[in-house]
ZALOKOL-600027 format. One line per field, with one value per residue (C-alpha): residue number from 1; residue in one letter; x, y, z. Coordinates in pm, 1 decimal. Example, Ala and Ser with C-alpha at 12.3 -4.5 7.8 and 13.67 -1.06 7.14 Angstrom:
nr <- [1,2]
rest <- [A,S]
x <- [1230.0,1367.0]
y <- [-450.0,-106.0]
z <- [780.0,714.0]
END
This chain:
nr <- [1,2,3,4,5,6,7,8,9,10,11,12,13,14,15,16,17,18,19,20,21,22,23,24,25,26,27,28,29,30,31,32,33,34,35,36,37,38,39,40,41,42,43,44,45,46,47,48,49,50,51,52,53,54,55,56,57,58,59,60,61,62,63,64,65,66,67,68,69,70,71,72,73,74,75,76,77,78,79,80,81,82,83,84,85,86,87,88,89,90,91,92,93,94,95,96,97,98,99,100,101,102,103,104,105,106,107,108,109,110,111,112,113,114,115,116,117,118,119,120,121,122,123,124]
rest <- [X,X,X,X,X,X,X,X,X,X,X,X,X,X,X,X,X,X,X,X,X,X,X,X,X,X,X,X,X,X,X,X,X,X,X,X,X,X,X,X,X,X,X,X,X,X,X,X,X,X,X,X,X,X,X,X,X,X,X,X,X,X,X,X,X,X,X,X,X,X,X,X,X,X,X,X,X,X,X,X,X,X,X,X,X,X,X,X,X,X,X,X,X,X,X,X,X,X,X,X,X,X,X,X,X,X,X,X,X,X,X,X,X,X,X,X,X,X,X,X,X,X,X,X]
x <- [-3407.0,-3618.6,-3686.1,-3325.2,-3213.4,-2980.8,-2656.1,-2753.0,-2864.3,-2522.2,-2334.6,-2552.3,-2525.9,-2156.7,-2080.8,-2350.8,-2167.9,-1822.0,-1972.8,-2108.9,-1747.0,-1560.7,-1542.4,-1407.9,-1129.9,-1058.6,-1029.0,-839.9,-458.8,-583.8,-890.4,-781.1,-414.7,-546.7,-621.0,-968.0,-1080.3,-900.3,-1160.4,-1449.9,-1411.7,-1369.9,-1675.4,-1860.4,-1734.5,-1792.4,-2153.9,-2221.0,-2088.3,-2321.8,-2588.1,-2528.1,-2435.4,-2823.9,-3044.7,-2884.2,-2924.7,-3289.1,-3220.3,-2989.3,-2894.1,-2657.1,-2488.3,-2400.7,-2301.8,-2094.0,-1950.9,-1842.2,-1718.2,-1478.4,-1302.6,-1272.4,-1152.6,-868.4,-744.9,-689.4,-554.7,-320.2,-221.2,-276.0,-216.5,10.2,164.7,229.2,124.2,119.5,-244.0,-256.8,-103.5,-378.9,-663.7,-587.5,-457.4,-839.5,-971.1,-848.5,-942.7,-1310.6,-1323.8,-1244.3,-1530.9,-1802.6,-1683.0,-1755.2,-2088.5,-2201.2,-2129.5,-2269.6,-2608.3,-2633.4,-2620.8,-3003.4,-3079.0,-2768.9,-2948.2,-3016.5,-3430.2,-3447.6,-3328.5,-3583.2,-3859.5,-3789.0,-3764.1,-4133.9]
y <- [-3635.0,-3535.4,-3181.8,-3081.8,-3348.3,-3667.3,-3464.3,-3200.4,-3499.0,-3675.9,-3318.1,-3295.2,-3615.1,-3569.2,-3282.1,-3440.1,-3755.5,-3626.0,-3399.5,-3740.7,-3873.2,-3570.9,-3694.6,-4015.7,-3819.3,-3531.6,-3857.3,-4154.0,-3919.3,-3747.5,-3980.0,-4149.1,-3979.1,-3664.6,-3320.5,-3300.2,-3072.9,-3399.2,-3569.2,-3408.8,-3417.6,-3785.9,-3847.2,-3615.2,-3829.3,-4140.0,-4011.2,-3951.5,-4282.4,-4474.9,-4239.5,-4369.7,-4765.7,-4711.0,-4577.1,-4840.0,-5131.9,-5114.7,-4950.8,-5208.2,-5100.7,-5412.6,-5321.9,-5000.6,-5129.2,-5374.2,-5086.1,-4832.9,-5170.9,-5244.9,-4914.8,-4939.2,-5343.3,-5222.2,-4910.9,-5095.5,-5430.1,-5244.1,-4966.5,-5092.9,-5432.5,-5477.3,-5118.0,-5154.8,-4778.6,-4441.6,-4446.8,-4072.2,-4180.7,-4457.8,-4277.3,-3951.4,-4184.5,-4364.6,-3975.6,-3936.1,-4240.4,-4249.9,-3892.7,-3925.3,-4242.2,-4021.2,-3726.4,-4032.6,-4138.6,-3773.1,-3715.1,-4039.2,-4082.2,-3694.7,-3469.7,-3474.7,-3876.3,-4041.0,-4328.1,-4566.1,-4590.2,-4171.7,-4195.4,-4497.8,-4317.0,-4020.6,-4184.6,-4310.0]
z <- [-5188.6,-5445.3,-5331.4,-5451.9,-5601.0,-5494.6,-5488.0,-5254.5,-5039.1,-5028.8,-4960.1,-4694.6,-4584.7,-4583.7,-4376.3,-4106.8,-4126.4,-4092.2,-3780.1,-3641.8,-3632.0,-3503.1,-3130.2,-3281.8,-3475.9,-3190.4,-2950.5,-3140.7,-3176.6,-3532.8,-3630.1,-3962.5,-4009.8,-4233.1,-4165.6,-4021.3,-4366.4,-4614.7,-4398.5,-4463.7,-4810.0,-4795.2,-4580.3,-4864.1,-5136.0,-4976.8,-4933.7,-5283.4,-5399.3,-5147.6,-5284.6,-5597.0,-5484.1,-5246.3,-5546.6,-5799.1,-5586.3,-5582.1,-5226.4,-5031.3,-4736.7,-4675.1,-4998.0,-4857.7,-4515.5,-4688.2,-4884.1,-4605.0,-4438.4,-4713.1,-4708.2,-4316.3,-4359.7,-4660.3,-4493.3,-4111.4,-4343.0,-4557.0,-4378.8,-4022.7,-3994.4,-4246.2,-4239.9,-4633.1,-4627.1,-4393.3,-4302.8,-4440.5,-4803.0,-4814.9,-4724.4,-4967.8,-5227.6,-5213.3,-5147.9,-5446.8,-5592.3,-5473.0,-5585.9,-5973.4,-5921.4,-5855.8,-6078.2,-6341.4,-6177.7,-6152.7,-6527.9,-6653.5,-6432.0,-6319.0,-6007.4,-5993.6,-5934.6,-5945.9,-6087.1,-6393.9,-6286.2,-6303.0,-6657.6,-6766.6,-6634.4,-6825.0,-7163.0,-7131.1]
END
């Protein structure tokens, strides 16, 4: 990640993750409810956030886990279970959401580290 940087990592990230779950959404009647591209932009701004969540939890993986499982658990509680919500309204409403999060997180910490620790260092 260093290379280029933290953000070019999580777009990258992204679009490899959403490619890992396309047989999962061609196969399950239109994957989570939303157009495949709504999807991909989720995936990509779920990736950044978990970028961020990783390199500002002194690396915890089970943070991240925990993270990605909390967005599954809410959107097949709320909108599944429950059927409070259209699965598509829930998942672009926290698209949406999730999105003005890391716009925040991208502005505070920066694109290049995404991270509290990259800013210490550089005051020294």
């Amino acid at each position: 990640m260093i290379a280029r940087g933290n953000m070019w990592a999580s777009l990258i990230l992204g679009v490899v993750w959403a490619c890992w779950h396309l047989p999962f959404y061609a196969t399950s009647a239109g994957g989570v409810g939303i157009p495949f591209s709504a999807y991909v932009a989720l995936v990509i701004v779920m990736a950044v956030f978990l970028t961020w969540l990783y390199n500002n939890t002194k690396g915890s993986l089970l943070i991240c886990v925990i993270a990605h499982f909390s967005f599954n658990a809410a959107s097949a509680f709320i909108a599944g279970y429950l059927g409070l919500l259209p699965r598509m309204v829930f998942n672009i409403g926290c698209s949406i959401g999730l999105g003005l999060l890391v716009v925040a997180i991208v502005a505070h910490y920066g694109p290049t580290h995404l991270s509290k620790k990259a800013e210490r260092l550089s005051h020294r």
